[in-house]
N, CA, C and O of each residue as an XYZ file, in Angstrom:
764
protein
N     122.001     63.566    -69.102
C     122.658     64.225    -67.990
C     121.961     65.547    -67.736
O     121.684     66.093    -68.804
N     121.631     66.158    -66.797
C     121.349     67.172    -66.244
C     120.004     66.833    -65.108
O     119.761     65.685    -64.735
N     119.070     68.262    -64.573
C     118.690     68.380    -63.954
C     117.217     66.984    -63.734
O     116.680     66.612    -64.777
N     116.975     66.677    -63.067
C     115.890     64.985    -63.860
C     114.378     66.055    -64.436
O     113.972     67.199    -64.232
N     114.026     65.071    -65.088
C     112.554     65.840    -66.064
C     112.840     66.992    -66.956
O     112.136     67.728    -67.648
N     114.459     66.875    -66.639
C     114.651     68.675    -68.138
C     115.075     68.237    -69.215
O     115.468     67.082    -69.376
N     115.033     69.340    -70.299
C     114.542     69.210    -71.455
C     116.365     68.465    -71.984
O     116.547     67.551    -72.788
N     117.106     69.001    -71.450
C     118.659     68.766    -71.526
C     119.318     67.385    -71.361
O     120.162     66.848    -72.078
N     118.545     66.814    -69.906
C     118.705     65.533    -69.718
C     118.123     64.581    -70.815
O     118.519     63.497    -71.245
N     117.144     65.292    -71.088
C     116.609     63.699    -71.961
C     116.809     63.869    -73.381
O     116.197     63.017    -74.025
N     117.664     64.939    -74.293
C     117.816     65.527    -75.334
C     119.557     64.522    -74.983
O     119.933     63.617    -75.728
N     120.333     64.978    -73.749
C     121.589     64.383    -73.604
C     121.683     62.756    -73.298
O     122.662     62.011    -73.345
N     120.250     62.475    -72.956
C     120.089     60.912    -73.036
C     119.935     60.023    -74.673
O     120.392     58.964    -75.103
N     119.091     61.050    -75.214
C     119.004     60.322    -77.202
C     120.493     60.312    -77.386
O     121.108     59.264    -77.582
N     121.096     61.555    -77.316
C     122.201     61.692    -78.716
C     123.168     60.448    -77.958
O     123.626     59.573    -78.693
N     123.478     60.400    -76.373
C     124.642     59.526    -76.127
C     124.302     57.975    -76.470
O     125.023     57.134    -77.007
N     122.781     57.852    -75.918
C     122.323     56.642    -76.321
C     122.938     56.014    -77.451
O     123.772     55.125    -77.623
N     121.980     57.068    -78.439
C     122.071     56.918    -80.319
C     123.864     56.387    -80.304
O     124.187     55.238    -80.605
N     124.818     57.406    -79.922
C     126.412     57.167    -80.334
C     126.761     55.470    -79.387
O     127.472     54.568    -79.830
N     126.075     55.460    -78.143
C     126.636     53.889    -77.376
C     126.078     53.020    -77.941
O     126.851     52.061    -77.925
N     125.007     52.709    -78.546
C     124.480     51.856    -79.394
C     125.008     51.743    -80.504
O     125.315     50.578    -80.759
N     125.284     52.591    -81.406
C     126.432     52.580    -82.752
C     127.689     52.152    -82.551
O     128.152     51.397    -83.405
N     128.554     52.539    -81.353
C     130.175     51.766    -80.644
C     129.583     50.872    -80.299
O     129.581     50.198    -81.329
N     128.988     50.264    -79.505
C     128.720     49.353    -78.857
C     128.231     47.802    -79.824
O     128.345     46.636    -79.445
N     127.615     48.377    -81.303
C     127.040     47.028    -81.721
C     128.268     45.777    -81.774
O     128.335     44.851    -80.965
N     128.928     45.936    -82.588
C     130.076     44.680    -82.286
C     130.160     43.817    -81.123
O     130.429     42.619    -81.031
N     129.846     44.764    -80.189
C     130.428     44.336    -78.572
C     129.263     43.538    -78.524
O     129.352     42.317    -78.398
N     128.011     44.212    -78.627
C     126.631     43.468    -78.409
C     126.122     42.598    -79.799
O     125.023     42.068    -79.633
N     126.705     42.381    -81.056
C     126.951     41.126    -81.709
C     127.640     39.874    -81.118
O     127.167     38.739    -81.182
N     128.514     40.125    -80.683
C     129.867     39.005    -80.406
C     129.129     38.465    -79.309
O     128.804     37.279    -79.243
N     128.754     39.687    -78.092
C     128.236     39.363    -76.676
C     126.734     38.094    -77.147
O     126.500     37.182    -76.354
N     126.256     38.169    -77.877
C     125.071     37.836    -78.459
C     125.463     36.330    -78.806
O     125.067     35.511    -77.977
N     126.129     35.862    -79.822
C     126.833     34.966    -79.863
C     127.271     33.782    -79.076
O     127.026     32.581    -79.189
N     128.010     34.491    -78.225
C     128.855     34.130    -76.740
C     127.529     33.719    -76.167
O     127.434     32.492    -76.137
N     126.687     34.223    -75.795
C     125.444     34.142    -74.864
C     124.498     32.368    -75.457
O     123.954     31.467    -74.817
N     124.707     32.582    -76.772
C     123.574     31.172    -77.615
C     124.910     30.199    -77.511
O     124.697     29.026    -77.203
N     125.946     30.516    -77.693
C     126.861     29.382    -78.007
C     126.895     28.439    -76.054
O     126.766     27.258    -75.732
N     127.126     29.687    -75.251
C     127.241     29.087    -73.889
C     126.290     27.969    -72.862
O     126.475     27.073    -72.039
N     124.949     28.853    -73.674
C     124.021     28.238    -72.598
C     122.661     28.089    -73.548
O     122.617     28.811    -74.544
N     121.524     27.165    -73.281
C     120.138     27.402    -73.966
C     119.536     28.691    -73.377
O     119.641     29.021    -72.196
N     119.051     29.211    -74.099
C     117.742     30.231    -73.945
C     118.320     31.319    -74.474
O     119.454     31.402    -74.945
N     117.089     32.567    -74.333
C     117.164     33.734    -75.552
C     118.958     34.180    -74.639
O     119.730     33.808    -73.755
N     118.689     35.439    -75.931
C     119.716     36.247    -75.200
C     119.846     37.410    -74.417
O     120.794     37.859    -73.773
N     118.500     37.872    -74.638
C     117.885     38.851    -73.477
C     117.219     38.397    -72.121
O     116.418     37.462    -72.114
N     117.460     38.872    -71.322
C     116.744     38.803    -69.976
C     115.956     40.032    -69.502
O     116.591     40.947    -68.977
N     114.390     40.146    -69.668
C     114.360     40.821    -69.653
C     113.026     41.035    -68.138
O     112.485     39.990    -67.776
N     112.688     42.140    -67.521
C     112.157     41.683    -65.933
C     111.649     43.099    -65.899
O     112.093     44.033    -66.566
N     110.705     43.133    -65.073
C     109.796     43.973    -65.220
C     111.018     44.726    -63.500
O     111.737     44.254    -62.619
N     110.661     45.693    -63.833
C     111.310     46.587    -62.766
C     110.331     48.256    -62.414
O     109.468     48.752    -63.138
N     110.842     48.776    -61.125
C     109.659     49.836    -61.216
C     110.846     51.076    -61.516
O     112.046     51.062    -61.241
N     109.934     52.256    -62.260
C     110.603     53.458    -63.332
C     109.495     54.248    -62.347
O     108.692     53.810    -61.523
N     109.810     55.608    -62.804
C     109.444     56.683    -62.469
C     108.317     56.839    -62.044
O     107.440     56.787    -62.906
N     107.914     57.061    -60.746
C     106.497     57.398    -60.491
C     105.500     55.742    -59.676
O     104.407     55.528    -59.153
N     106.838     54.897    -60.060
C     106.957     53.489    -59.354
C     106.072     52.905    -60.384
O     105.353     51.968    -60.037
N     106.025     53.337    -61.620
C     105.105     52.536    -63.117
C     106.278     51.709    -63.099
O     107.431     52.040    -62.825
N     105.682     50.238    -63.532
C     106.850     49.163    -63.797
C     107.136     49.413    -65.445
O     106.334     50.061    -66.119
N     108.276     48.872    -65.979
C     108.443     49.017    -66.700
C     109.412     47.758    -67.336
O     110.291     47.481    -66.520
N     109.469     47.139    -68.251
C     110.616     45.633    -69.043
C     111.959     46.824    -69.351
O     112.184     47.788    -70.082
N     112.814     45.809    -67.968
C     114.289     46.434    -68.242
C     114.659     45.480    -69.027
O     114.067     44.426    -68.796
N     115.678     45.430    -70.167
C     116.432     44.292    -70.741
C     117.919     44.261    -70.491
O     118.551     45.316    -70.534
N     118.444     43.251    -70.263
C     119.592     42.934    -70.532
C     120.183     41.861    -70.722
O     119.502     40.901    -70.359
N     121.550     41.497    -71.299
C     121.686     40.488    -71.720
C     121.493     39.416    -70.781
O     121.374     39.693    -69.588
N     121.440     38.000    -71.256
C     121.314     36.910    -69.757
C     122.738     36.573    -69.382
O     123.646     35.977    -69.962
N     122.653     36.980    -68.578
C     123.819     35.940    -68.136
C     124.158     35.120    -66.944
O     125.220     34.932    -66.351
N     122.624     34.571    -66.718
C     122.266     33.505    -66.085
C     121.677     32.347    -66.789
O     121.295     32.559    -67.939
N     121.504     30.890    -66.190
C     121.207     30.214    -66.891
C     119.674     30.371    -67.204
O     118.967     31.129    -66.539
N     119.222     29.660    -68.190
C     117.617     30.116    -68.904
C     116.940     29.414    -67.285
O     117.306     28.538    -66.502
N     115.725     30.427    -67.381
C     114.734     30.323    -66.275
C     115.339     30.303    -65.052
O     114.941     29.336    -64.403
N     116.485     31.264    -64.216
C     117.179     31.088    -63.344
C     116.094     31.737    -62.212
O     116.186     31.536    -61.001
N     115.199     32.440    -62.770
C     114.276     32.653    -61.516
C     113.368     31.887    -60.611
O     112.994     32.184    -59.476
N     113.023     30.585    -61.521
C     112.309     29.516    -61.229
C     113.352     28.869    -60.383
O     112.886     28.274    -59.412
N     114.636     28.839    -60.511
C     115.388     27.525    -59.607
C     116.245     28.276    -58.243
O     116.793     27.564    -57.401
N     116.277     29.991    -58.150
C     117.042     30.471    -57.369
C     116.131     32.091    -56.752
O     114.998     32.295    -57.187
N     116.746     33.067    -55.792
C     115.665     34.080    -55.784
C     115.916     34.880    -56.709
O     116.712     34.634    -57.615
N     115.230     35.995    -56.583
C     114.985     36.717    -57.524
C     116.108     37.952    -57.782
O     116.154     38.664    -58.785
N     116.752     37.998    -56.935
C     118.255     39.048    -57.118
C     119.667     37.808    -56.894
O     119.808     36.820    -56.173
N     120.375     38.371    -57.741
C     122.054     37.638    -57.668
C     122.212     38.031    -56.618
O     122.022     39.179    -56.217
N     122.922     36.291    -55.510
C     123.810     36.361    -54.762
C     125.314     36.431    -54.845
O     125.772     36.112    -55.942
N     126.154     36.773    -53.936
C     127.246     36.277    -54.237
C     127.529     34.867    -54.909
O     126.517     34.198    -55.118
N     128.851     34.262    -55.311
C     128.711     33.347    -55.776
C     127.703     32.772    -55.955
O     127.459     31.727    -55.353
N     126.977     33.243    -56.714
C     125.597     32.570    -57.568
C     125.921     31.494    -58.313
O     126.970     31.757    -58.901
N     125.461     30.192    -58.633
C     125.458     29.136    -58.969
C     125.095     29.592    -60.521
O     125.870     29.540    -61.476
N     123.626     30.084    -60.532
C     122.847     30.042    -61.603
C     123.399     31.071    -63.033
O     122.948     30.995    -64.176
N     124.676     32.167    -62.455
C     125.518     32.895    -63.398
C     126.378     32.017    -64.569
O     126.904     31.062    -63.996
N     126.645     32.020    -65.781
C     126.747     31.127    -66.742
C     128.294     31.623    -66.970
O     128.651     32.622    -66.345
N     128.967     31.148    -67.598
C     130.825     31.240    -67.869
C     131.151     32.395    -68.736
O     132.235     32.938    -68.948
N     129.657     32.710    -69.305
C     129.915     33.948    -70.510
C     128.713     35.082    -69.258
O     128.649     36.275    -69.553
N     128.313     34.847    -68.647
C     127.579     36.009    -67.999
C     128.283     36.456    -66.687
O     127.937     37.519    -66.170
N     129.541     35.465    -65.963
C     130.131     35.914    -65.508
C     131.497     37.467    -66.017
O     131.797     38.456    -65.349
N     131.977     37.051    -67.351
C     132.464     38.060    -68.237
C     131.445     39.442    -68.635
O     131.818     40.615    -68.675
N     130.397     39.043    -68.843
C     129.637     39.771    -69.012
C     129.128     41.018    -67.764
O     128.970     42.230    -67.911
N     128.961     40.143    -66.520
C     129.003     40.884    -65.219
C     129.801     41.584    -65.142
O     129.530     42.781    -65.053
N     131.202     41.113    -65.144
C     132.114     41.713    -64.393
C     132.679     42.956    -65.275
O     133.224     43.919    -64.737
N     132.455     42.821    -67.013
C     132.648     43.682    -67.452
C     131.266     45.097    -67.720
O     131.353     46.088    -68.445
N     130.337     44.748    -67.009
C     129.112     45.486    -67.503
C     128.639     45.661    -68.506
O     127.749     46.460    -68.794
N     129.413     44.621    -69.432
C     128.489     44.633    -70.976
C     127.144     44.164    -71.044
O     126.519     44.496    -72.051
N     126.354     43.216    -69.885
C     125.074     42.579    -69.757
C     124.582     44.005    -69.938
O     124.175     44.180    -71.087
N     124.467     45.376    -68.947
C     124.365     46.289    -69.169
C     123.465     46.925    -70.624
O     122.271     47.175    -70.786
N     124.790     47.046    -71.633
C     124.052     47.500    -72.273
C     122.920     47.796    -73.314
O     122.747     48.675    -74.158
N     122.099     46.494    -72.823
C     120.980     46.224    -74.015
C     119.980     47.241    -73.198
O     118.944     47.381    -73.848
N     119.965     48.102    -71.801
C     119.368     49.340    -71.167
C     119.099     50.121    -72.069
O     118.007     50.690    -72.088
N     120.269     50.373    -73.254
C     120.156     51.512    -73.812
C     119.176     51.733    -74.771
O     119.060     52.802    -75.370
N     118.080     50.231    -75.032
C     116.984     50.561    -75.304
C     115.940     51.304    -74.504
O     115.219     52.194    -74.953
N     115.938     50.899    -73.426
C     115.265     51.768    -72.454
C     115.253     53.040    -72.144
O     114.329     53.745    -71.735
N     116.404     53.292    -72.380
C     116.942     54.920    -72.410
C     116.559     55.473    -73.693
O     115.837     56.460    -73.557
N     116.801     55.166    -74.864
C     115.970     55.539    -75.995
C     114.030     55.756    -76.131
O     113.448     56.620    -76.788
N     113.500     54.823    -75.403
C     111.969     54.568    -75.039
C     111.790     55.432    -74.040
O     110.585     55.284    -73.838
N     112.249     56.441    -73.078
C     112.189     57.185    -72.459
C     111.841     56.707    -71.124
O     111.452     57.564    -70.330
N     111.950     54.776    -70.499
C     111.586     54.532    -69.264
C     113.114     54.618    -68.710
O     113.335     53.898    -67.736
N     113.909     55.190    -69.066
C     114.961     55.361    -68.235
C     116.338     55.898    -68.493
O     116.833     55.483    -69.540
N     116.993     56.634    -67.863
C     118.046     57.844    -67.995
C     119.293     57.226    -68.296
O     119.045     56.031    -68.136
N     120.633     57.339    -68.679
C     121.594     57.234    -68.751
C     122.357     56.954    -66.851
O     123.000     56.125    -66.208
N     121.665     58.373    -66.692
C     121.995     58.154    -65.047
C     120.703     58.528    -64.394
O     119.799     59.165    -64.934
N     120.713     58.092    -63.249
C     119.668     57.895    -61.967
C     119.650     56.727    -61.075
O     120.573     55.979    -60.752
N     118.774     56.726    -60.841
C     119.096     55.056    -59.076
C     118.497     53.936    -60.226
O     117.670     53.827    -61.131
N     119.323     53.357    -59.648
C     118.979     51.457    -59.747
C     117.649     51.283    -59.998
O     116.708     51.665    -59.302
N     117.617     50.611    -61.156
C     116.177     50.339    -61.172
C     115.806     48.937    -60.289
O     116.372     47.844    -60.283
N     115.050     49.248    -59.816
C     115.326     48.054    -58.677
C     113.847     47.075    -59.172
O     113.069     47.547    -60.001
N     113.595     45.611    -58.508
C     112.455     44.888    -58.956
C     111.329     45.202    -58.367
O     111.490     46.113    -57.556
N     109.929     44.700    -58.470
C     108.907     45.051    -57.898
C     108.734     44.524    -56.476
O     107.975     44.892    -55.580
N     109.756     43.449    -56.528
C     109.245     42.473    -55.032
C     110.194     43.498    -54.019
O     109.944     43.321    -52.827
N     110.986     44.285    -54.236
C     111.626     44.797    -53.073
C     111.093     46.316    -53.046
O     111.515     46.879    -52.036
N     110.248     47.199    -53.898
C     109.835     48.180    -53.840
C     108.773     48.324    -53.723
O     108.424     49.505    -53.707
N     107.663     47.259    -53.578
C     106.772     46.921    -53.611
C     106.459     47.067    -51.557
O     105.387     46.909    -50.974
N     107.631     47.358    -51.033
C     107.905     46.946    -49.587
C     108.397     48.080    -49.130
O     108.770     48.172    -47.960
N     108.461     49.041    -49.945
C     109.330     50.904    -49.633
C     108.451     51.120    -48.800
O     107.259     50.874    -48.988
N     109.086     51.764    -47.447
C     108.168     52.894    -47.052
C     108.007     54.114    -47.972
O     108.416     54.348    -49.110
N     107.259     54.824    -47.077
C     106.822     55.894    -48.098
C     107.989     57.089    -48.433
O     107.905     57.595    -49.552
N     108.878     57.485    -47.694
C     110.553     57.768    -47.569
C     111.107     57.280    -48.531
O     111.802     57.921    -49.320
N     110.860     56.018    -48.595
C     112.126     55.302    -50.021
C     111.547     55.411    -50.907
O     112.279     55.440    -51.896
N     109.890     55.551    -51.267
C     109.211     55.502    -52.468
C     109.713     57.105    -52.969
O     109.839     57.196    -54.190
N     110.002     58.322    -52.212
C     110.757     59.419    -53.308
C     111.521     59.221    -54.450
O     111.536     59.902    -55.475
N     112.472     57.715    -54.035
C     113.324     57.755    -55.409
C     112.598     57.413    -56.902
O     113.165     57.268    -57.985
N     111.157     57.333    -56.594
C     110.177     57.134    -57.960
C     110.170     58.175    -58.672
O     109.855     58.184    -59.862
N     110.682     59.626    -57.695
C     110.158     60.819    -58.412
C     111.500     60.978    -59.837
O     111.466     61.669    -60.855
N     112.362     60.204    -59.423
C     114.109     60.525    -60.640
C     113.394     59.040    -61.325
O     112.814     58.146    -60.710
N     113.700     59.160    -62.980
C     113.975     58.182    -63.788
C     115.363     57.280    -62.986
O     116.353     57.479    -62.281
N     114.654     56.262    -63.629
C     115.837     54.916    -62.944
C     117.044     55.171    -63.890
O     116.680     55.776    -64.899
N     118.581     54.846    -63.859
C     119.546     55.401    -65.033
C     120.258     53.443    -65.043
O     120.053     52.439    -64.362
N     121.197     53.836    -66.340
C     121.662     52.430    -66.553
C     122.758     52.344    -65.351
O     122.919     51.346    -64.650
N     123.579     53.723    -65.219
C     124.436     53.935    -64.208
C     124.016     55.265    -63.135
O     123.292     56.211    -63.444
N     124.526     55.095    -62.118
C     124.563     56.243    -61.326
C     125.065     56.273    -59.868
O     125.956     55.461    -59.621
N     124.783     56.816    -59.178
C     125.348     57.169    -57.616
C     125.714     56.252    -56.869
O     126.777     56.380    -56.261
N     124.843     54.965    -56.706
C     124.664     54.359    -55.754
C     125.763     52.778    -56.748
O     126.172     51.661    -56.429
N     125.784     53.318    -57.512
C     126.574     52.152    -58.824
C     127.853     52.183    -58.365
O     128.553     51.276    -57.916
N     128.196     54.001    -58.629
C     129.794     54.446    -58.020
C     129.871     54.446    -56.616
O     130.952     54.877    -56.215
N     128.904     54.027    -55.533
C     129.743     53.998    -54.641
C     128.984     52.589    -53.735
O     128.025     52.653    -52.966
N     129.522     51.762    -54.006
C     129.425     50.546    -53.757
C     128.721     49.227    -54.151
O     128.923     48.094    -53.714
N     127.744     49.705    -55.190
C     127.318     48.866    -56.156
C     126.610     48.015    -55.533
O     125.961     48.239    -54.511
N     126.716     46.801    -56.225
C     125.721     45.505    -55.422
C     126.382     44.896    -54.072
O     126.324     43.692    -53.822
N     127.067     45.918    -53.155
C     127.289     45.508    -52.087
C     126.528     46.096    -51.004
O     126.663     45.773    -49.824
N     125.632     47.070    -51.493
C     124.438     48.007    -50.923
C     123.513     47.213    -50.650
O     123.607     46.039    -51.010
N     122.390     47.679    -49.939
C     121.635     47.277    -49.523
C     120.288     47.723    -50.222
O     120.245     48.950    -50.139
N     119.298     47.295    -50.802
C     118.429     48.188    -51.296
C     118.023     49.601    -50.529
O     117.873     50.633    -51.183
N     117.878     49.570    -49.261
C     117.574     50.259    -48.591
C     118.624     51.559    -48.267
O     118.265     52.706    -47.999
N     120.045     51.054    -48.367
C     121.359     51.988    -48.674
C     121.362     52.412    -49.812
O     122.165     53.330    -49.982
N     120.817     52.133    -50.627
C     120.942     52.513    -52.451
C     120.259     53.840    -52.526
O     120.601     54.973    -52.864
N     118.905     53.143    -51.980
C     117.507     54.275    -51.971
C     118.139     55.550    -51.297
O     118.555     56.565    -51.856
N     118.104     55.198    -49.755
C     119.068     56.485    -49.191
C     119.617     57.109    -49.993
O     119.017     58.010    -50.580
N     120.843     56.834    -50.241
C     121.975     57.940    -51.381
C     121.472     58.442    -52.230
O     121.666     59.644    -52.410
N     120.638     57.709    -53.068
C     120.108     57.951    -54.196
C     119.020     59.193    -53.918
O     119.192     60.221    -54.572
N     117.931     59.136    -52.994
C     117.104     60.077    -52.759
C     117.939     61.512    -52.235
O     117.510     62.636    -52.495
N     118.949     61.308    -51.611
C     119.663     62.467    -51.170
C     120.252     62.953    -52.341
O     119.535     63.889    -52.699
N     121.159     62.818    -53.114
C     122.007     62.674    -54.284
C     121.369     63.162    -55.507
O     122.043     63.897    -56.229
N     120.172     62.865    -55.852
C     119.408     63.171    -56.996
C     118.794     64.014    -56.714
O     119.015     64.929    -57.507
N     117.832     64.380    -55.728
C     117.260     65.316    -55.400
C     118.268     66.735    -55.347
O     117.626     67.764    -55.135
N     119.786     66.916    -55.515
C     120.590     68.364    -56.078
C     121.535     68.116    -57.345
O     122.479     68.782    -57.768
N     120.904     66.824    -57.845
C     121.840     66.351    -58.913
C     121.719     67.783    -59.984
O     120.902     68.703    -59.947
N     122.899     67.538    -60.937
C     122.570     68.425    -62.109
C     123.639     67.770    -63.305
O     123.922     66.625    -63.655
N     123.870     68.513    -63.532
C     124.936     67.916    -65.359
C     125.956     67.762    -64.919
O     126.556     66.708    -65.128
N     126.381     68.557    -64.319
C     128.141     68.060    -63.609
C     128.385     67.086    -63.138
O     129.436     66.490    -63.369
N     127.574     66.711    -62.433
C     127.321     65.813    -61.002
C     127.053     64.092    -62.321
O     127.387     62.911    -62.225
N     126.453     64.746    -63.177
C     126.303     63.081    -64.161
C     127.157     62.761    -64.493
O     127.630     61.625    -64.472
N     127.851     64.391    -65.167
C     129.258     63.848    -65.896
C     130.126     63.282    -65.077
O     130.852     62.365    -65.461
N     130.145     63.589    -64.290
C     131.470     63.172    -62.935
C     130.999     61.353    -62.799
O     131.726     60.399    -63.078
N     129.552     61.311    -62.281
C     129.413     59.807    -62.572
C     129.608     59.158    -63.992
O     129.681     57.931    -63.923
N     129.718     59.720    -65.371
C     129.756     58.717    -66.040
C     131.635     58.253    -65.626
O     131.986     57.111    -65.332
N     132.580     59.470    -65.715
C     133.848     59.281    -65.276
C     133.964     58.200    -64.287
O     134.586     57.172    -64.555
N     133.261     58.436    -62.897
C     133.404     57.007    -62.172
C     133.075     55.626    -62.079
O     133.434     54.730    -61.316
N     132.079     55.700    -63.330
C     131.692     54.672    -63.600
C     132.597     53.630    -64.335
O     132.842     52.449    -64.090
N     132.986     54.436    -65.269
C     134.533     53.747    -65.711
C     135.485     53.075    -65.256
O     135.926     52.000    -65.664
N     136.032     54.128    -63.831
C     137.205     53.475    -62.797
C     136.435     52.628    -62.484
O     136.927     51.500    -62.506
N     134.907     52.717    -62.053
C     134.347     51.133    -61.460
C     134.519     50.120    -62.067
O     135.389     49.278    -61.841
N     133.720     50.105    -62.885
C     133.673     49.188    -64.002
C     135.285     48.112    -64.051
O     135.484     46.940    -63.731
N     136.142     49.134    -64.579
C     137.707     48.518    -64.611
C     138.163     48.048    -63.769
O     138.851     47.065    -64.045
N     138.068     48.424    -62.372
C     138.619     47.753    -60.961
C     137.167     46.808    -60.474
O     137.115     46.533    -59.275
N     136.413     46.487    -61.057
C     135.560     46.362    -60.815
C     135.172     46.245    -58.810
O     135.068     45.287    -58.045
N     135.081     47.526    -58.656
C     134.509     47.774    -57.308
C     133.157     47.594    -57.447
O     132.430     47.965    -58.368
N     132.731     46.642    -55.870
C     131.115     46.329    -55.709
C     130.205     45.358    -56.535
O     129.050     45.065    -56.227
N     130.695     45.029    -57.318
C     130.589     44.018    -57.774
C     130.436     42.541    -57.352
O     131.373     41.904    -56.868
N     128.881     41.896    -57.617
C     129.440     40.534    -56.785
C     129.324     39.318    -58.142
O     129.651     38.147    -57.951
């Protein structure tokens, strides 16, 4: 949390990491489990996405689609997606797929908070306007998460996000991790 590239943010990205990864293992044992018992294939999904400066970078998270769902469907979840599995629907809706990020956030390709890390095939297509949001680390949660989620448009995401981050600071994170919560639970934006 704090200002992006300061010494605060990414000092407040280890320690929360370090503590969500320690609460979290159970959740991401059991989730692990659930994932091999439901469907064939690993239990990570993991996809190259673009990070800071538009360097791609392997986001992971759990699958919770069926194995090789990129080969049989496109490359972002639709609504009622076919190819979402009975344990990755739970997994969605609760944002636990989520948190296998927090390796990423530990490896330093990505923040606790900042914009969506989005894939290469749709940023690959930014004008040069939307390519600013390269200059903020991508976060597991953030702005464009709390306010409408995957009902955005890539191009609506980028917007907010480039406006939003560019005066972000520590308050402004903390306040998103808080809304991220009410999201999460009511699950708003969500498809």
């Amino acid at each position: 949390m704090g200002k992006q590239g300061s010494f605060i943010k990414r000092f407040t990205d280890i320690i929360f990491s370090i503590l969500l990864l320690i609460i979290s293992l159970p959740v991401m044992l059991i989730s692990a489990i659930a994932i091999k018992l439901d469907s064939k294939g690993p239990v990570f999904f993991i996809q190259e996405r673009s990070g800071l400066n538009g360097k791609p970078f392997r986001m992971v998270k759990f699958r919770g689609m069926v194995y090789n769902a990129l080969k049989v469907g496109p490359p972002i979840t639709q609504e009622n997606d076919s190819r979402i599995t009975r344990v990755g629907k739970i997994l969605r809706r609760t944002s636990i797929d989520e948190i296998p990020q927090i390796i990423n956030v530990l490896k330093g390709e990505m923040s606790l908070i900042g914009p969506r890390p989005e894939i290469i095939q749709i940023t690959s297509k930014f004008t040069q306007e939307q390519r600013k949001v390269f200059n903020f680390k991508p976060g597991i949660t953030g702005y464009s998460q709390i306010n409408g989620r995957q009902r955005l448009s890539p191009g609506e995401r980028v917007k907010m996000e480039i406006e939003y981050y560019s005066k972000a600071n520590f308050w402004s994170d903390f306040m998103i991790v808080g809304s991220t919560i009410k999201v999460i639970l009511n699950n708003q934006g969500n498809i």
